[in-house]
Phi, psi and omega in degrees: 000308162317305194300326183273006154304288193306305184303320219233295193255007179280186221210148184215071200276143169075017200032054167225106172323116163214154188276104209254105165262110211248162156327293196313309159300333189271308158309287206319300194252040190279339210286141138087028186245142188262127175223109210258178181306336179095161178288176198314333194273350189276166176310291223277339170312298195275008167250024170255319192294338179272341191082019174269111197260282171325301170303340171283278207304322192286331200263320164341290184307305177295297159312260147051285188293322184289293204301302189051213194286042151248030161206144200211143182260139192232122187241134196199133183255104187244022169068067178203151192295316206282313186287003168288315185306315172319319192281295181307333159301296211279335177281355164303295200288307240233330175278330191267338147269032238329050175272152196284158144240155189217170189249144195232162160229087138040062162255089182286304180236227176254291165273145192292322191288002206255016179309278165288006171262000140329249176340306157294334176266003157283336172304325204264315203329332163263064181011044156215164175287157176205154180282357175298141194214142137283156164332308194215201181223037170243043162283048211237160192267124199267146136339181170255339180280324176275342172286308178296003201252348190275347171101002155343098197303134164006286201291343167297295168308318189293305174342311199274352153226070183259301183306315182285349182283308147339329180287132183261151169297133191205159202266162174295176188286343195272327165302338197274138175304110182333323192285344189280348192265167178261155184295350172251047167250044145258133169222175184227156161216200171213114215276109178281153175232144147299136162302236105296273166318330165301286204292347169275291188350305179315282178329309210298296206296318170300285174299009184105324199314096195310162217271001188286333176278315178301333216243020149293308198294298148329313157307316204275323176306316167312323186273355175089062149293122153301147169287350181280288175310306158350299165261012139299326217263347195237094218301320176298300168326308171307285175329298206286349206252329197280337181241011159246141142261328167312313179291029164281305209283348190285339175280344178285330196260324182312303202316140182063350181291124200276084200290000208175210182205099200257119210254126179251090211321157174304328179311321191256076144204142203202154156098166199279326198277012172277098188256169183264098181237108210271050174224153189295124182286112166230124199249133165247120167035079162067339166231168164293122165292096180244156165266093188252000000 
C-alpha cells in the first residue's frame, strides 16, 4: 500500500510530494488489515470536526462494509474541547452500528518534556514556516497507569487488546532480504540528519533569534566547536541560552533526528550510513520526503 501510495496516488499539497493512502487502496490490500476511524486528525474525525456529517457517516459506512469486525472506532482523550465534541459524535455513529471501541494515544514524541522540539519541527518540516501548533503538549507517549487513569469504560480497553490479539507476527519490512522485494522500491541512500546547525537554524527562524546570535554561533560552529563550548566561550550567546533556558534541551534533542534519505548514485556510496531503502525515491531539492 505504501509503495502504490508513494508511486501511483500521491498528492503534491504546497509542491511538497506525499504519498496518499486513500479508500481505494485500503479495498485493493483489504485482505488480513484491521482498521480503526483514526485520531482527531483522521478523515472521518475531521468531517465530523467541520460538521459535514453526511460525508462522516458516508465514509464511515464504506469502511463499515469493507472491514466488519475488523473496524473499531478509536477514541482518545488528549484533554482539548473540539476532540471531545468530535468523539462523542462518533461513538454516536459506532453504538448505533454496533461497533467496538477501542482506546488510543496520539504520541507524536516520547516524553512529555519533548513538546517543543515536537512543535518546531512541525513548523519548519517543509523548509518553509507554517503557523501550526497542537492543542496542547499531551501527545506524548503515555504509560498504561495514565491511559488507564483517563477513565474509559472497561469494554473499551479489553477491545483494545482484542486487536493485539488478532495481529500475526510479521517480520519488519527493513528486515526482509532486499531480493524478496520488487526492485523497484529498492534504492540505496544516505540518512540525513540534523546537524547541530541545522537544528539552531530551526530555532532561529521559529523563535525569532536575532542575527547578533546566530551568525556567531555558526562562526564557532564552522570551526568545529561543541555546543557546550560555543556557549561558554561566547559571552552574547551565553546571555541568550541563560535566558532561554529551554533552547539547550530542544538543541540536544533536534541534533541527529533522521530528517530523510538523501539519494545517492552508485559510485559515492562508501560509508556506514549508506542503506537499502525500500521505498520510491521521490526527490524534492535533492532528497527524499520520508516519515521518520
Amino acid at each position: 500500500m505504501n509503495n502504490e501510495a508513494w508511486t501511483e496516488n500521491y498528492f503534491r499539497p504546497k509542491s511538497v510530494e506525499r504519498g496518499l493512502l486513500d479508500i481505494r487502496l485500503l479495498e485493493k490490500f483489504k485482505e488480513d488489515l484491521i482498521v480503526t476511524t483514526a485520531c482527531y486528525y483522521g478523515m472521518i474525525p475531521m468531517f465530523l470536526a467541520d460538521k459535514k456529517f453526511e460525508k462522516a457517516l458516508y465514509y464511515f459506512n464504506q469502511l463499515n462494509d469493507l472491514f466488519d469486525d475488523d473496524f473499531y472506532i478509536e477514541i482518545a482523550d488528549h484533554d482539548f474541547p473540539d476532540e471531545k465534541r468530535v468523539f462523542d459524535r462518533l461513538i454516536e455513529f459506532g453504538k448505533k452500528n454496533n461497533k467496538k471501541f477501542i482506546i488510543a494515544q496520539d504520541a507524536h514524541y516520547l516524553n512529555e518534556s519533548d513538546w517543543a522540539a515536537h512543535e518546531l519541527l512541525i513548523a519548519t518540516r517543509f523548509n518553509y514556516f507554517s503557523n501550526f501548533k497542537f492543542p496542547n503538549h499531551n501527545f506524548y507517549l503515555k504509560n498504561s497507569e495514565e491511559m488507564f487513569n483517563l477513565g474509559f469504560d472497561d469494554e473499551y480497553y479489553k477491545n483494545t487488546i482484542e486487536i493485539l490479539d488478532k495481529v500475526e507476527e510479521y517480520s519488519k519490512i527493513m528486515d526482509r532480504k532486499t531480493d524478496t522485494i520488487n526492485r523497484h522500491f529498492i534504492n540505496k541512500g544516505r540518512i540525513r540528519k540534523l546537524s547541530l546547525l541545522d537544528a539552531f537554524k530551526k530555532i532561529c527562524k521559529y523563535k525569532m533569534v536575532p542575527t547578533y546570535v546566530y551568525f556567531p554561533f555558526k562562526k564557532r560552529f564552522e570551526r568545529g566547536e561543541y555546543l557546550d563550548k560555543i556557549i561558554q566561550n561566547d559571552g552574547k550567546i551565553k546571555n541568550y541560552f541563560e535566558s532561554n533556558p529551554s533552547f539547550y534541551g530542544i538543541l540536544k534533542t533536534l541534533t541527529g533526528i533522521k530528517t530523510g534519505i538523501i539519494p545517492l548514485k552508485d559510485e559515492y556510496f562508501e560509508g556506514t550510513d549508506i542503506i537499502d531503502f525500500p521505498y520510491p525515491i521521490l526527490k524534492q531539492s535533492n532528497y527524499i520526503i520520508s516519515q521518520w
